[in-house]
mmCIF file of the N, C-alpha and C atoms, coordinates in Angstrom:
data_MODEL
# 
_entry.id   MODEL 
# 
loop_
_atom_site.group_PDB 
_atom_site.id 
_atom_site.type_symbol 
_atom_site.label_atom_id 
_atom_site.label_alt_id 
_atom_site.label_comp_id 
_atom_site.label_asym_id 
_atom_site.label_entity_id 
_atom_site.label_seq_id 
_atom_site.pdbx_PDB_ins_code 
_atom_site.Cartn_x 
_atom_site.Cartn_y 
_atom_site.Cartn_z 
_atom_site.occupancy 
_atom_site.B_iso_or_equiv 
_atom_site.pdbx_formal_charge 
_atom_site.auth_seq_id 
_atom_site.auth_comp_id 
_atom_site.auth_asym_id 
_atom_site.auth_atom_id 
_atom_site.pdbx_PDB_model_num 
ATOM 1   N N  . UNK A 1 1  ? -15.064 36.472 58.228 1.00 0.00 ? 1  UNK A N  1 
ATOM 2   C CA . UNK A 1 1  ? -15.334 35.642 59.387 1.00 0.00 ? 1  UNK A CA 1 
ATOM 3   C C  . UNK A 1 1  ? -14.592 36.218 60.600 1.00 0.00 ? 1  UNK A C  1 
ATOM 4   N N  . UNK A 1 2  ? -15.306 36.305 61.680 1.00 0.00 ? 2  UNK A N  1 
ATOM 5   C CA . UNK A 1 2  ? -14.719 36.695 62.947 1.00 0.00 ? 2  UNK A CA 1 
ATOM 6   C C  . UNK A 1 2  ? -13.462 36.324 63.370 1.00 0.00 ? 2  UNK A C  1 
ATOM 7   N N  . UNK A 1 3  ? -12.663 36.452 64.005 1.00 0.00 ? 3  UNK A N  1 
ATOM 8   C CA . UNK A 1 3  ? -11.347 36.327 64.841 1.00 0.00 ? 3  UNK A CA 1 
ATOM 9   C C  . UNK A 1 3  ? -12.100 35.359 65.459 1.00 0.00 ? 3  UNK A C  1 
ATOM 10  N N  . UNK A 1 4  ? -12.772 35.931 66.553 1.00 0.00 ? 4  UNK A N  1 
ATOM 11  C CA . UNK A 1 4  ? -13.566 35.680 67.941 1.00 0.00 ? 4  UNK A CA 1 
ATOM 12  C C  . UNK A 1 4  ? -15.244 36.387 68.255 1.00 0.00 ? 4  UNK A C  1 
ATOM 13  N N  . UNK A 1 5  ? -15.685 34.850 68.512 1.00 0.00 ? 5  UNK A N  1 
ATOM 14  C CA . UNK A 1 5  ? -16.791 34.976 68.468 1.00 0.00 ? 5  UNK A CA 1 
ATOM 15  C C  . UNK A 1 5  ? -17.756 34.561 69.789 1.00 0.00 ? 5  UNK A C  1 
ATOM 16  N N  . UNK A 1 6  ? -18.164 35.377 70.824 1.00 0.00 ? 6  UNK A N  1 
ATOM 17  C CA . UNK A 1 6  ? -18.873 34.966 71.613 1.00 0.00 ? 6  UNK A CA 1 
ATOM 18  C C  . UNK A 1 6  ? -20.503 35.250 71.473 1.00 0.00 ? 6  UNK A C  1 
ATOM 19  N N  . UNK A 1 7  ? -21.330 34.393 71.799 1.00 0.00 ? 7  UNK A N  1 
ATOM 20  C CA . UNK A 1 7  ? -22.841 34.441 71.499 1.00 0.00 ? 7  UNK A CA 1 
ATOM 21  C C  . UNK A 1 7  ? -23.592 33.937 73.040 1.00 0.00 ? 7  UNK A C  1 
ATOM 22  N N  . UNK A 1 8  ? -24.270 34.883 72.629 1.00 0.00 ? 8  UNK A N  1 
ATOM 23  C CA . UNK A 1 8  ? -25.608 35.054 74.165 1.00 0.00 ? 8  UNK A CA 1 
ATOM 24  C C  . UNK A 1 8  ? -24.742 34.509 75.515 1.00 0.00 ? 8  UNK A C  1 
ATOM 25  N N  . UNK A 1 9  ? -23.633 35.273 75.871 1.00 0.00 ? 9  UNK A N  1 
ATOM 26  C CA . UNK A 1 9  ? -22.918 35.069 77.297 1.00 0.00 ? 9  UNK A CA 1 
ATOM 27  C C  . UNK A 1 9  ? -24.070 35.503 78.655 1.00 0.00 ? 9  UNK A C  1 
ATOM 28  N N  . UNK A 1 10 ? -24.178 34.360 79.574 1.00 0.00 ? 10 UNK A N  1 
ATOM 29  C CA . UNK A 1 10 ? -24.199 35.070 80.527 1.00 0.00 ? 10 UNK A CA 1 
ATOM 30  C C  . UNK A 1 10 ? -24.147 34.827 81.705 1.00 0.00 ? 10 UNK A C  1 
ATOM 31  N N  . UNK A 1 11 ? -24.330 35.180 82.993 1.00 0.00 ? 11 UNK A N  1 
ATOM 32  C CA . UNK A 1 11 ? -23.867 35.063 83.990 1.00 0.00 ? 11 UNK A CA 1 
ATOM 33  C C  . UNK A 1 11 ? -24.228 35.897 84.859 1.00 0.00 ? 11 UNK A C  1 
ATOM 34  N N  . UNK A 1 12 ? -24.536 35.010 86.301 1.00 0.00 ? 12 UNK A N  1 
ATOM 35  C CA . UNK A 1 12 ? -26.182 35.532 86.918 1.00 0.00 ? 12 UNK A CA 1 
ATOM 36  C C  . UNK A 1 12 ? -25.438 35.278 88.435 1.00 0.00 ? 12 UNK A C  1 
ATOM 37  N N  . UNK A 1 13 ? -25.805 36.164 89.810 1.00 0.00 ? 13 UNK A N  1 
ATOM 38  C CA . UNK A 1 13 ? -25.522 35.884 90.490 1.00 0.00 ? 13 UNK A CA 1 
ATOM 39  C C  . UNK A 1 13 ? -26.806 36.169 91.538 1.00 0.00 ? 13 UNK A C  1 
ATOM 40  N N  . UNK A 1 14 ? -27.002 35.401 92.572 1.00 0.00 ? 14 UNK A N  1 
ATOM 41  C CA . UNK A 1 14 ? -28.243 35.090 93.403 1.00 0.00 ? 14 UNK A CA 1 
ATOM 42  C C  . UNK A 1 14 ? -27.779 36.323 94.782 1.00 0.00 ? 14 UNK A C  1 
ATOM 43  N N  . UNK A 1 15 ? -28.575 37.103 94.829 1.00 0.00 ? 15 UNK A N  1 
ATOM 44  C CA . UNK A 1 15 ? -28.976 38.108 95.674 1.00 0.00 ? 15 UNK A CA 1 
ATOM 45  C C  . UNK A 1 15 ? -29.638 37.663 96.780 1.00 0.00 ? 15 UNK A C  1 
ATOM 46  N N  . UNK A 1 16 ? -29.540 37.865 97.646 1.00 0.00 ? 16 UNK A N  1 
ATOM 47  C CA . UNK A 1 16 ? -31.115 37.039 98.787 1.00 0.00 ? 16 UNK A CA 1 
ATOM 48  C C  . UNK A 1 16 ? -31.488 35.956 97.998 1.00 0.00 ? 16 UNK A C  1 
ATOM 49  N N  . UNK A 1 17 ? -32.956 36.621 97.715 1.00 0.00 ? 17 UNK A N  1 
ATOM 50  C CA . UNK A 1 17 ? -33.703 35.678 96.523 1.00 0.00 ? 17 UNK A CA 1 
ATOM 51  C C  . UNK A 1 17 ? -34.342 35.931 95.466 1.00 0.00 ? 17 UNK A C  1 
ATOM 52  N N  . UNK A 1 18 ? -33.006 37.027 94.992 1.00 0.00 ? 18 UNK A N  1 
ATOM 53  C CA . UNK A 1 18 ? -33.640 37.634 93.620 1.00 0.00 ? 18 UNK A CA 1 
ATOM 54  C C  . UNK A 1 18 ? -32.311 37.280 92.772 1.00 0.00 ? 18 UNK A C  1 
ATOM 55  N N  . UNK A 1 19 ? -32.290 36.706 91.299 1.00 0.00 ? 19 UNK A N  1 
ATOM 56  C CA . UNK A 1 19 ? -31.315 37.024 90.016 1.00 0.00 ? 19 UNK A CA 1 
ATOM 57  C C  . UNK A 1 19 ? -30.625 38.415 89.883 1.00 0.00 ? 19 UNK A C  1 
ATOM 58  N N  . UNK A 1 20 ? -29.451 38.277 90.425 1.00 0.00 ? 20 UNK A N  1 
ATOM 59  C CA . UNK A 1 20 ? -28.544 39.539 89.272 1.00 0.00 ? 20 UNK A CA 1 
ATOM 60  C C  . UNK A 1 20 ? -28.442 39.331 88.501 1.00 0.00 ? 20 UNK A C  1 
ATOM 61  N N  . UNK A 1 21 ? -28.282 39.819 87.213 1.00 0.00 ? 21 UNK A N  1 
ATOM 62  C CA . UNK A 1 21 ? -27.359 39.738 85.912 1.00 0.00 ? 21 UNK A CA 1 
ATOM 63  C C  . UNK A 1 21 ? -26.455 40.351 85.729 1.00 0.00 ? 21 UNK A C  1 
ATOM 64  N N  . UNK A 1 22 ? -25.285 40.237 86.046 1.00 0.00 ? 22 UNK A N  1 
ATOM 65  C CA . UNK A 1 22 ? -23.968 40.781 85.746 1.00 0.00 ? 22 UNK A CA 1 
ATOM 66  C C  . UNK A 1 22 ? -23.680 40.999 84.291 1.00 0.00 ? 22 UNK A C  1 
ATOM 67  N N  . UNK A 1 23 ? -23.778 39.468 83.515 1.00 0.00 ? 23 UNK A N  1 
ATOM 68  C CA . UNK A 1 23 ? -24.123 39.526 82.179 1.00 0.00 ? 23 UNK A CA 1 
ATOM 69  C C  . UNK A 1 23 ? -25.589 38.776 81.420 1.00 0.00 ? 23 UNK A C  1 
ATOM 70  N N  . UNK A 1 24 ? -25.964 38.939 80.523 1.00 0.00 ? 24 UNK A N  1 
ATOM 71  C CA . UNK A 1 24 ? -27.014 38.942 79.938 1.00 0.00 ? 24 UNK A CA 1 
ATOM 72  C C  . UNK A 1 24 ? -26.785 39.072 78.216 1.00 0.00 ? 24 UNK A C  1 
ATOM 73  N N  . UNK A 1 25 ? -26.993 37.998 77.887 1.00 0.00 ? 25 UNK A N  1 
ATOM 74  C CA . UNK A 1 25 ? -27.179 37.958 75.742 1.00 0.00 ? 25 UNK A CA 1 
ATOM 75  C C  . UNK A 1 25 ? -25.690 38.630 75.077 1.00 0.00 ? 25 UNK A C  1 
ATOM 76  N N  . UNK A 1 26 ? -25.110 38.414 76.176 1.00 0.00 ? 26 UNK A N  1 
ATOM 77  C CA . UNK A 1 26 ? -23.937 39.301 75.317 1.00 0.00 ? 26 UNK A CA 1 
ATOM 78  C C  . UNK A 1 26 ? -23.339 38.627 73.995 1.00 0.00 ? 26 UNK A C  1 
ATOM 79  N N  . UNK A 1 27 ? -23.248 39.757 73.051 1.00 0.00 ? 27 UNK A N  1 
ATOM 80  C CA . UNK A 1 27 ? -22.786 38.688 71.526 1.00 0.00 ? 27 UNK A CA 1 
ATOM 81  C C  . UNK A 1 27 ? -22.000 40.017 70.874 1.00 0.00 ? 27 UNK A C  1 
ATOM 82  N N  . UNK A 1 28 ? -20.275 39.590 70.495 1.00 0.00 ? 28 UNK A N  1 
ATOM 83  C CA . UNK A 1 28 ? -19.297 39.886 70.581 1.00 0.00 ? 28 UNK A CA 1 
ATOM 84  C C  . UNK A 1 28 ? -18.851 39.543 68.953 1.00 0.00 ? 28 UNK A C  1 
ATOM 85  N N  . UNK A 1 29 ? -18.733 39.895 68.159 1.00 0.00 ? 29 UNK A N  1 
ATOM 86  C CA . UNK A 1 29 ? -17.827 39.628 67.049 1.00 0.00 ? 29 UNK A CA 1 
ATOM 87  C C  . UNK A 1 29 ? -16.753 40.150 66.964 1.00 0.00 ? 29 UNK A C  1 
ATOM 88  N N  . UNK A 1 30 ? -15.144 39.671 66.957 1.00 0.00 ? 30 UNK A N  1 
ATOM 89  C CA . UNK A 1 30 ? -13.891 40.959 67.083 1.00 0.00 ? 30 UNK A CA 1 
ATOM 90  C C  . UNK A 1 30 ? -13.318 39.998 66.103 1.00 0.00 ? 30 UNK A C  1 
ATOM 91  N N  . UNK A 1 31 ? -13.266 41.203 64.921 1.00 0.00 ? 31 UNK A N  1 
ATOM 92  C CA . UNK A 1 31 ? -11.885 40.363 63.507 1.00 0.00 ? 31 UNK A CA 1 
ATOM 93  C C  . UNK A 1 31 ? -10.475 40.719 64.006 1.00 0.00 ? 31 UNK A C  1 
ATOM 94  N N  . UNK A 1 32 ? -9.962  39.802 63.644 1.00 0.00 ? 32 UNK A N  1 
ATOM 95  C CA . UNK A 1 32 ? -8.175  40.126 63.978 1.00 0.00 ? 32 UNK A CA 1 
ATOM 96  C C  . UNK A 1 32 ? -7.368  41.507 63.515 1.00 0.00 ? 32 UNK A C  1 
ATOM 97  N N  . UNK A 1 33 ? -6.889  41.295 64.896 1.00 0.00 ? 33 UNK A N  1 
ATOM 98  C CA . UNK A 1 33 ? -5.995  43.127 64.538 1.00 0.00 ? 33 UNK A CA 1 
ATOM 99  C C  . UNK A 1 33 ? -6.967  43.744 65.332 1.00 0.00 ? 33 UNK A C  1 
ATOM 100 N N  . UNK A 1 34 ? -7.965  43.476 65.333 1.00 0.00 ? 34 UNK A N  1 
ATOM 101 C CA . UNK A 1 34 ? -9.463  44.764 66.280 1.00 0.00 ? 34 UNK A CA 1 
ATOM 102 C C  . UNK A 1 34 ? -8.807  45.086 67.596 1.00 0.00 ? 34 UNK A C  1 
ATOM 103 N N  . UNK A 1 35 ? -8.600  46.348 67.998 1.00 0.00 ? 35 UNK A N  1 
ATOM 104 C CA . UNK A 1 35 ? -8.594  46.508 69.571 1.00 0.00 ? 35 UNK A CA 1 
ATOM 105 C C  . UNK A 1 35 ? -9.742  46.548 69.709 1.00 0.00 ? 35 UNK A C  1 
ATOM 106 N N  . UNK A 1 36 ? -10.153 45.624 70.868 1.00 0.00 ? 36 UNK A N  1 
ATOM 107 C CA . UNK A 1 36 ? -11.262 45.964 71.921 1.00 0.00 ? 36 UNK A CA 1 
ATOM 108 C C  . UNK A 1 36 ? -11.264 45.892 73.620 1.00 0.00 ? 36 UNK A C  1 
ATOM 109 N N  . UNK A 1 37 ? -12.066 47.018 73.714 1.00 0.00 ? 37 UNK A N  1 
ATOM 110 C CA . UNK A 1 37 ? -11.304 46.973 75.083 1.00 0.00 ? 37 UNK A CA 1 
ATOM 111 C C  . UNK A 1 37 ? -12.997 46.603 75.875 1.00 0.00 ? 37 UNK A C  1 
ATOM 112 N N  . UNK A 1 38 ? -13.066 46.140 77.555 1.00 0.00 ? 38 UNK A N  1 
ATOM 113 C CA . UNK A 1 38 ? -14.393 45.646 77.967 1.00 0.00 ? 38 UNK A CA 1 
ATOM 114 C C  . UNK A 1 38 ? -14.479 46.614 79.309 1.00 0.00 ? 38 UNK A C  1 
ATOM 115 N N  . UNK A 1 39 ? -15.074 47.433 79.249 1.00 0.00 ? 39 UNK A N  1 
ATOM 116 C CA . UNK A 1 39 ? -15.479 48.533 80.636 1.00 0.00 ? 39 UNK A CA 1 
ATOM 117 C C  . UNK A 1 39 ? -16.437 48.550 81.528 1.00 0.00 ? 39 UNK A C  1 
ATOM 118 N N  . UNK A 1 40 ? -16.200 48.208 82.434 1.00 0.00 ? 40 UNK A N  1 
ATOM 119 C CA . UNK A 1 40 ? -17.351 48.379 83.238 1.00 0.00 ? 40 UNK A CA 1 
ATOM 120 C C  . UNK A 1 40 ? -17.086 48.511 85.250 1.00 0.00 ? 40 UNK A C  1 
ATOM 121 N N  . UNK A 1 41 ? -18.066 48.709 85.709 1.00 0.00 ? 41 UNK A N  1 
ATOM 122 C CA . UNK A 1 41 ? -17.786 48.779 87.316 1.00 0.00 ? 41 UNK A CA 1 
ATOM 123 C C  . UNK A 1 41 ? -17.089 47.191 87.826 1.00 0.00 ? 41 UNK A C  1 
ATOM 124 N N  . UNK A 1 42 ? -16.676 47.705 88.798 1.00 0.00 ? 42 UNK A N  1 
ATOM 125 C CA . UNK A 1 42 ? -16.386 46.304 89.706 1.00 0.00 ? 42 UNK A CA 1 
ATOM 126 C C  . UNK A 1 42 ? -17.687 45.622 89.943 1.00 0.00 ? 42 UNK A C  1 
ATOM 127 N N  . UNK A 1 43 ? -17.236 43.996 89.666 1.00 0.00 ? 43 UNK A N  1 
ATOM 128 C CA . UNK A 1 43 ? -18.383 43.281 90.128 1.00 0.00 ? 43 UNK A CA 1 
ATOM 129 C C  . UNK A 1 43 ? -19.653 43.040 88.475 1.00 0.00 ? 43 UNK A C  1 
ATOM 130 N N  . UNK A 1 44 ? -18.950 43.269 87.640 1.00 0.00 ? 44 UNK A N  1 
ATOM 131 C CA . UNK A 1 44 ? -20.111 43.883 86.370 1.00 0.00 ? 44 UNK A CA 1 
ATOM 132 C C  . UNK A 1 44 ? -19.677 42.630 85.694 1.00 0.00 ? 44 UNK A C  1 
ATOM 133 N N  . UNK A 1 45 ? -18.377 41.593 85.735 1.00 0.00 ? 45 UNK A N  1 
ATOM 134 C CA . UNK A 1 45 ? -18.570 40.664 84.700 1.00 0.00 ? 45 UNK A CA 1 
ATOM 135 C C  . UNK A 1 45 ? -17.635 40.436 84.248 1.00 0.00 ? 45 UNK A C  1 
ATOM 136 N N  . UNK A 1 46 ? -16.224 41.424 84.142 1.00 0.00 ? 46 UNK A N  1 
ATOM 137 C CA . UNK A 1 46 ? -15.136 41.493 83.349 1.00 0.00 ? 46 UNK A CA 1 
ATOM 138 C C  . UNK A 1 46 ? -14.078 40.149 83.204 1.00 0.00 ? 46 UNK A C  1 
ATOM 139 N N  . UNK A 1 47 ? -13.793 40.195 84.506 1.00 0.00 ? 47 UNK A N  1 
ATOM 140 C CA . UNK A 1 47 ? -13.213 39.290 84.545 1.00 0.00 ? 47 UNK A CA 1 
ATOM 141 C C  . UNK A 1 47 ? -13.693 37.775 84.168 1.00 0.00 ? 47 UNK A C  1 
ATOM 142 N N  . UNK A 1 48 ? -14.670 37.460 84.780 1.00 0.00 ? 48 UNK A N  1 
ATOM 143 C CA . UNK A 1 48 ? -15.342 36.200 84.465 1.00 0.00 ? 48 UNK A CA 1 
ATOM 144 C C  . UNK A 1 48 ? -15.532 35.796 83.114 1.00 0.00 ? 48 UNK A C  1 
ATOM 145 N N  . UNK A 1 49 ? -16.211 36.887 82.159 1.00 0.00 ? 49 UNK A N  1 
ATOM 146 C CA . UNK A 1 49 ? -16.234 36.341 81.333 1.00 0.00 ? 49 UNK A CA 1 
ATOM 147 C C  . UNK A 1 49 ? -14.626 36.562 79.803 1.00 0.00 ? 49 UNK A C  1 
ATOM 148 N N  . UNK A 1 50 ? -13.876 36.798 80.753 1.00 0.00 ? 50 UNK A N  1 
ATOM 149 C CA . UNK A 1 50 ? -12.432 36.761 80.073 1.00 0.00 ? 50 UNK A CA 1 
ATOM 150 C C  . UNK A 1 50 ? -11.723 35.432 80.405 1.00 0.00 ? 50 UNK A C  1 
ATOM 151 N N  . UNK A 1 51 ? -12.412 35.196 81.385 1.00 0.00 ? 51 UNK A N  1 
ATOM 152 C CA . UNK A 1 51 ? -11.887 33.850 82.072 1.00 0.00 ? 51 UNK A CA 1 
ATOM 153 C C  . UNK A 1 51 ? -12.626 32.664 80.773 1.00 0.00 ? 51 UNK A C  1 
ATOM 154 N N  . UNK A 1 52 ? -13.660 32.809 80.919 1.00 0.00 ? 52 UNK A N  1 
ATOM 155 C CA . UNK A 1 52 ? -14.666 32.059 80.011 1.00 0.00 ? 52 UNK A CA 1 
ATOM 156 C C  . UNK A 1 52 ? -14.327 31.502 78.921 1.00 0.00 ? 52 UNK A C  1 
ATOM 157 N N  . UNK A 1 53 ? -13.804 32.808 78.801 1.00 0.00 ? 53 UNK A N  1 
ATOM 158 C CA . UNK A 1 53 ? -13.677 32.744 77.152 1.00 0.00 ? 53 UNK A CA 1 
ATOM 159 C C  . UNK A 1 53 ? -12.435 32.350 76.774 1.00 0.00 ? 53 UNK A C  1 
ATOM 160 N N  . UNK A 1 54 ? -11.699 31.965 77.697 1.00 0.00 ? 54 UNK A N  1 
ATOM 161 C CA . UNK A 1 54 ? -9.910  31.625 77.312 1.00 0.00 ? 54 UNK A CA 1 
ATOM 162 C C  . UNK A 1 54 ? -10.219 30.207 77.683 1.00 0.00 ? 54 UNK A C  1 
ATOM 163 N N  . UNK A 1 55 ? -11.230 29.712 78.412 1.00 0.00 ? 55 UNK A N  1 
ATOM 164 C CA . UNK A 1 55 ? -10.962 27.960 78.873 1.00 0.00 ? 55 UNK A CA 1 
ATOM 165 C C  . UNK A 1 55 ? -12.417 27.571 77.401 1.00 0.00 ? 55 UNK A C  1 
ATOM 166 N N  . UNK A 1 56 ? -13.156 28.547 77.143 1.00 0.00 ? 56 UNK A N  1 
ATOM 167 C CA . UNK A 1 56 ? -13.441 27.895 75.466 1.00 0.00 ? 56 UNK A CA 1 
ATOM 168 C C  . UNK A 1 56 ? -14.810 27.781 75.878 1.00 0.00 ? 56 UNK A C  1 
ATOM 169 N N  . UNK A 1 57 ? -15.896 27.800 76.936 1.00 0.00 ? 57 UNK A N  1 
ATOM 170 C CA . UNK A 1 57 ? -16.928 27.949 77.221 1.00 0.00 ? 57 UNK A CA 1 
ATOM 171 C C  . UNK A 1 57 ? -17.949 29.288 77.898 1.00 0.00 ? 57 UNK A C  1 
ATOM 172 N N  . UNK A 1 58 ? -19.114 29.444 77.725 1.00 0.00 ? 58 UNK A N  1 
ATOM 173 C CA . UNK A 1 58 ? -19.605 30.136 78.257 1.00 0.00 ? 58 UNK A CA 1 
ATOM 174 C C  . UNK A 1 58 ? -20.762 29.658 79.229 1.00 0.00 ? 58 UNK A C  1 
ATOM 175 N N  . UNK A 1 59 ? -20.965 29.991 80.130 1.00 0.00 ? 59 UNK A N  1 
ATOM 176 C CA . UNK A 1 59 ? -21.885 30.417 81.279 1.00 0.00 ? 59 UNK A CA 1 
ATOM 177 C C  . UNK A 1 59 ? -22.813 29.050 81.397 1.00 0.00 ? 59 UNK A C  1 
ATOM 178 N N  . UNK A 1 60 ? -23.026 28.936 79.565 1.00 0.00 ? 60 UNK A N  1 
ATOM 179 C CA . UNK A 1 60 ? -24.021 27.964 79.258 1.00 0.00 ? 60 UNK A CA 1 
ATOM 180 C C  . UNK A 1 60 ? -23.273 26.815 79.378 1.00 0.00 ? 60 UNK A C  1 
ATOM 181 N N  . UNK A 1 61 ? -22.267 26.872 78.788 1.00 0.00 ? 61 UNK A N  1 
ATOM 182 C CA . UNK A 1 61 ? -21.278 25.697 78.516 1.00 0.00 ? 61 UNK A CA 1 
ATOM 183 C C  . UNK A 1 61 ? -21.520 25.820 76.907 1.00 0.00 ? 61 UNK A C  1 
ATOM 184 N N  . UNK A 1 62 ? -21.541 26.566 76.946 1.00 0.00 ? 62 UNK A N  1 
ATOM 185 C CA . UNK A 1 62 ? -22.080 26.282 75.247 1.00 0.00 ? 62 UNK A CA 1 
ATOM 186 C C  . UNK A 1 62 ? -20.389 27.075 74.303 1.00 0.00 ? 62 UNK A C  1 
ATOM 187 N N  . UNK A 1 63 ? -20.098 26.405 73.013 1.00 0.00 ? 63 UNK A N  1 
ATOM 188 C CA . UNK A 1 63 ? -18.813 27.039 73.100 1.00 0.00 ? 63 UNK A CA 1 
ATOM 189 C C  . UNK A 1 63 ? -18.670 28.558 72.529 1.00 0.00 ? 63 UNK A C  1 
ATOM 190 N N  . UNK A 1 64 ? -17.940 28.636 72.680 1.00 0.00 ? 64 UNK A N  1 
ATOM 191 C CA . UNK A 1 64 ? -17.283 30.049 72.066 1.00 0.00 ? 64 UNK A CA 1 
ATOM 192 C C  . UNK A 1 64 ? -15.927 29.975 71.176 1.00 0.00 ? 64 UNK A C  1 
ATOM 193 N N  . UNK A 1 65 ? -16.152 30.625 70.190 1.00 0.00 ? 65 UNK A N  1 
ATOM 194 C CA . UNK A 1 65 ? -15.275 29.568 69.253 1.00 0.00 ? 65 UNK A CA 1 
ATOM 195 C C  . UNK A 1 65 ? -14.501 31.179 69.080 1.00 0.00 ? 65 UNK A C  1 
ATOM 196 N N  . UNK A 1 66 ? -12.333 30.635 68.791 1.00 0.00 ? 66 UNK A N  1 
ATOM 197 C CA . UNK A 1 66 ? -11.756 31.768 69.112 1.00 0.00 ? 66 UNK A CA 1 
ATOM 198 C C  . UNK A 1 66 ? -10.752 31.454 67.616 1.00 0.00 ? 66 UNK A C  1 
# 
């Protein structure tokens, strides 16, 4: 069984009047002891969804169980 488990994260930001997706379906399994590390450009998601995931919800509100 997972450490930490996040399922279909995501998180969308409004352009003019078009959808970004910063994130999109993201699904994460990390067993304990795992280094994992999360890479990406500025503006791509990192933070937010680290944020997310420490107050116990995602995007959806839906949980993420740690």
């Amino acid at each position: 069984m997972p450490y930490i488990t996040i399922k279909n994260l995501k998180k969308s930001y409004m352009v003019g009047e078009k959808v970004f997706w910063a994130l999109k379906n993201i699904n994460i399994n990390i067993e304990k002891g795992e280094l994992t590390v999360i890479l990406g450009p500025s503006g791509a998601g990192k933070k937010w969804s680290q944020r997310d995931g420490e107050r116990g919800v995602g995007a959806s509100r839906q949980p993420v169980s740690c």
